[in-house]
C-alpha positions as CSV (number, residue, x, y, z in Angstrom):
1,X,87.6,104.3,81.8
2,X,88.4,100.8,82.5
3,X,86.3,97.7,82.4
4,X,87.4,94.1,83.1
5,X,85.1,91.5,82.3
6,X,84.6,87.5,83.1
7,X,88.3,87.9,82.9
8,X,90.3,84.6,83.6
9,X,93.8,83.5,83.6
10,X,95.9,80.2,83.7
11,X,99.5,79.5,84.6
12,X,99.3,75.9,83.5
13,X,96.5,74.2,85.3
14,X,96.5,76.9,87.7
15,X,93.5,79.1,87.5
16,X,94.9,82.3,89.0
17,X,92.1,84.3,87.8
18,X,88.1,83.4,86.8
19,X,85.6,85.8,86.3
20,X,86.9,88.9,87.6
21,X,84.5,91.7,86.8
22,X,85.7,95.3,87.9
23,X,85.3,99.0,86.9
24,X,87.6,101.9,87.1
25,X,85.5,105.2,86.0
26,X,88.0,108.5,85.0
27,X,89.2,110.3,88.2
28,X,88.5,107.1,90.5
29,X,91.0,105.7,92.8
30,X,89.9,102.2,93.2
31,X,92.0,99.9,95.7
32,X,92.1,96.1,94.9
33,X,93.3,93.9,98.1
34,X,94.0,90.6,99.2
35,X,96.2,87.6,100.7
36,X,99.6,87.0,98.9
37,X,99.0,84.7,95.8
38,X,95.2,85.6,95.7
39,X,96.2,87.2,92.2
40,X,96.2,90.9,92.4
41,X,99.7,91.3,90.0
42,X,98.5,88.2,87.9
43,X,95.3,91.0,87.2
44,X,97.6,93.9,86.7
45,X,99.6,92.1,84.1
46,X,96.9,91.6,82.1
47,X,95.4,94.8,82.1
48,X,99.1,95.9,81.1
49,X,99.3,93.6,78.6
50,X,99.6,89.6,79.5
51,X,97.2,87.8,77.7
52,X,94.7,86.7,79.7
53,X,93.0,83.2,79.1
54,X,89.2,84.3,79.1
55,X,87.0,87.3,79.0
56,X,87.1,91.4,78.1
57,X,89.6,94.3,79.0
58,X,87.9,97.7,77.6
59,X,89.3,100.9,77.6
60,X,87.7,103.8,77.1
61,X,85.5,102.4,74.8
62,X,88.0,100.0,72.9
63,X,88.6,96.3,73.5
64,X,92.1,96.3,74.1
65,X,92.6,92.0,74.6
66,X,94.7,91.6,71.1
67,X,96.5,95.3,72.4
68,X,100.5,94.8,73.3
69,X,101.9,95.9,75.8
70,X,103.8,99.3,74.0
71,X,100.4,100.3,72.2
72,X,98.7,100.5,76.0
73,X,101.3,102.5,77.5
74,X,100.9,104.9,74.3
75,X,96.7,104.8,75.0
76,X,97.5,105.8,78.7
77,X,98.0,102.5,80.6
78,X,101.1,103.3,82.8
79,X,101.8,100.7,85.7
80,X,104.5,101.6,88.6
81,X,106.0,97.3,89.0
82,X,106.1,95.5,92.2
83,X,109.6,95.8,93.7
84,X,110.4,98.9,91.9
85,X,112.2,97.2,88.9
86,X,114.4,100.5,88.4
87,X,117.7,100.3,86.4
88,X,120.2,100.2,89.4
89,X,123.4,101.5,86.6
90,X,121.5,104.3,85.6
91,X,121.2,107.9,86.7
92,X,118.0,108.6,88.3
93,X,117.2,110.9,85.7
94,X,117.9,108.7,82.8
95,X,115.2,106.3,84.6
96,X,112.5,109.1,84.4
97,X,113.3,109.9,81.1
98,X,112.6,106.4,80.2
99,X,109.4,106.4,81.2
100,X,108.9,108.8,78.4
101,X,109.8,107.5,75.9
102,X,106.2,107.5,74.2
103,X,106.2,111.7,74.6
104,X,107.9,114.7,73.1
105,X,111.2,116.0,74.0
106,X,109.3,119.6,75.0
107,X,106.3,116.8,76.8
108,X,109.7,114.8,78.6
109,X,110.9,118.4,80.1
110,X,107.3,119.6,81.4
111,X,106.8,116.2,83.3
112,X,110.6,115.7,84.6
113,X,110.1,119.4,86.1
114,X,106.8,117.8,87.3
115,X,108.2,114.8,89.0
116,X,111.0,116.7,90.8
117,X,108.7,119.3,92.4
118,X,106.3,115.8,93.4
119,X,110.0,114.2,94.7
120,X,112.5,116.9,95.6
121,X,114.8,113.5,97.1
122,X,115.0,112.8,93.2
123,X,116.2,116.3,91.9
124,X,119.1,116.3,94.7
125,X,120.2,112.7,93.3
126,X,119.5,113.3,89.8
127,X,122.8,112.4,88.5
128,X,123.0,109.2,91.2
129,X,122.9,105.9,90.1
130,X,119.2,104.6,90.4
131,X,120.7,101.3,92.5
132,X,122.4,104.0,95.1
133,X,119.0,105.1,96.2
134,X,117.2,103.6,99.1
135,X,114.2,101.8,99.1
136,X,111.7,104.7,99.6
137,X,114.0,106.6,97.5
138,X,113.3,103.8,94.9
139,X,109.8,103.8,94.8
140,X,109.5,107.3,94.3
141,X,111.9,107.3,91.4
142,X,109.6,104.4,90.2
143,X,106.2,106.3,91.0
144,X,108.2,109.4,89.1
145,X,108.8,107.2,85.8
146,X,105.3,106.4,85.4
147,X,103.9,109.8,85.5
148,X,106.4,110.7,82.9
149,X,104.5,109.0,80.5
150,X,101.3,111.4,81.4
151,X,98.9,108.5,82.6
152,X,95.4,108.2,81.6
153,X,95.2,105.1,84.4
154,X,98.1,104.1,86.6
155,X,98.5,101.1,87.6
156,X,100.0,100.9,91.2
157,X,101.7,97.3,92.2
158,X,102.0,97.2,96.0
159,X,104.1,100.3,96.1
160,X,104.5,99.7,100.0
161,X,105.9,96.8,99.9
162,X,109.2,96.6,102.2
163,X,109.0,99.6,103.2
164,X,109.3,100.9,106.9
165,X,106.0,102.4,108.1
166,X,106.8,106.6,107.7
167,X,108.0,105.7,104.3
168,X,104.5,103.7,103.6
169,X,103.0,107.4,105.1
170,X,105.4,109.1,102.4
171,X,104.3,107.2,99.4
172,X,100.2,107.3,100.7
173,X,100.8,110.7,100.8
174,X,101.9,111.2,97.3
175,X,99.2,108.6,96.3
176,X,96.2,111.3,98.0
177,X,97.9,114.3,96.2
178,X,97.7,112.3,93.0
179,X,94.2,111.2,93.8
180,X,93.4,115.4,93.9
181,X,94.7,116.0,91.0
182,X,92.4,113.9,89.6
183,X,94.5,110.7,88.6
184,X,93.0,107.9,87.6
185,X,94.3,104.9,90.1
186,X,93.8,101.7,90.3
187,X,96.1,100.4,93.4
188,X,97.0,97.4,94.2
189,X,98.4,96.6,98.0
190,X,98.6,94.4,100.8
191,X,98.8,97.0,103.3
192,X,94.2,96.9,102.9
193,X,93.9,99.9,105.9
194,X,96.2,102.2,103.6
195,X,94.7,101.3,100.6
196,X,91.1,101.4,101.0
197,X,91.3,104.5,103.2
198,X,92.5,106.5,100.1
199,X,90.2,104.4,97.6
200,X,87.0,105.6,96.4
201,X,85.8,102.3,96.2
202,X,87.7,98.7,96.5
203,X,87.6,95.0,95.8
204,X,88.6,92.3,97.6
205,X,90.1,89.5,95.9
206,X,90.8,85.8,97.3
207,X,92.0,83.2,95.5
208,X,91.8,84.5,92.2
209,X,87.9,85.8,92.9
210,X,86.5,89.2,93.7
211,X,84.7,88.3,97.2
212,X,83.7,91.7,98.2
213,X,83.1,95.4,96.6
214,X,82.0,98.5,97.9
215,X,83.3,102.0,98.9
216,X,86.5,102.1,100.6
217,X,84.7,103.4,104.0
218,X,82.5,100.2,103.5
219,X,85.3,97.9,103.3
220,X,87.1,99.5,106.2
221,X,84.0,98.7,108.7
222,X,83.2,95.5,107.0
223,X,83.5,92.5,109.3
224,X,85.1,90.0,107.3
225,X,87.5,92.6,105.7
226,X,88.7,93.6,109.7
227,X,89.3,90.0,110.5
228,X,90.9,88.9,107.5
229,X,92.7,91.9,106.3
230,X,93.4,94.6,109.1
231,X,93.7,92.3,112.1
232,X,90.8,93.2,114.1
């Protein structure tokens, strides 16, 4: 479904990016992790639409490099933000509907209806303001707006981050019931024994290079991934 290739990216002199090469096939959850500042949201971006400064981003069959942003959420290219990025004044149900703003009004009810039987937290505080909710709260109002836009691949942006460790289970939980149903996934997160324990395969990414790929089992039992990444 997805294919990055050779893909590079500058902020300045800064290389935050070269060569990345990486595949995401339909149904796949694939896990990308690594340090802070190794790149991982620099690569999301581009894949959502930042223009990268080198190389290929295909999907499904179409170079999408010259695509904006709008005309990939419309092919299917959903991504849940670091830090949430909900808008705080508005209801929590104005915030899903927003992330439908691509679909139908009869497509909008089928998926808020969706959402709230994923997030029954959300239908209680439907008519809350979005900034009222706590963080786990949050990032399941954010995970919620993205499936409203019906998803071909979802980008995930560290959707652990901050939060205290049963909430981390909550949202891994949610991740695995998406992953059977078939989701495509590409996740991105710093928490690497979460994320490559629900990945069908993962890359590891340092300093703006993939270092490592394999299965997610693989990663888990590799030696340089335990001492780097999971503390072992």
């Amino acid at each position: 479904m997805l294919e990055v290739s050779a893909l590079g990216s500058r902020y300045g002199r800064i290389q935050a990016l070269e060569g990345i090469d990486l595949k995401v096939a339909e149904g796949e959850l694939v896990a990308l992790v690594g340090a802070n500042g190794a790149g991982k949201s620099t690569l999301m971006r581009a894949i959502s639409g930042v223009q990268p400064s080198s190389g290929k981003i295909v999907f499904n069959g179409k170079d999408i490099g010259a695509t904006s942003p709008e005309a990939r959420v419309a092919l299917g290219i959903v991504q849940v933000p670091e830090g949430r990025q909900v808008f705080g004044p508005l209801s929590v149900e104005d915030n899903l509907r927003l992330g439908a703003y691509t679909r139908t009004r009869a497509e909008s009810a089928a998926e808020l209806e969706r959402v709230y039987a994923m997030f029954p937290a959300l239908k209680e505080r439907r008519r809350q303001a979005a900034g009222l909710l706590s963080g786990g709260q949050q990032q399941m109002l954010a995970m919620g707006r993205g499936l409203m836009g019906k998803p071909r691949l979802l980008l995930l942006d560290e959707p652990s981050m901050g939060l205290a460790p049963r909430l981390v289970e909550e949202i891994f939980a949610t991740v695995r019931s998406l992953k059977r149903a078939r989701t495509t996934i590409f996740l991105v997160d710093q928490n690497a024994r979460a994320a490559l324990a629900v990945a069908d395969r993962g890359y590891v990414l340092e300093t703006g290079r993939v270092t490592l790929q394999g299965t997610g089992a693989e990663l888990l039992v590799n030696g340089q991934v335990r001492e780097a990444y999971l503390g072992m």
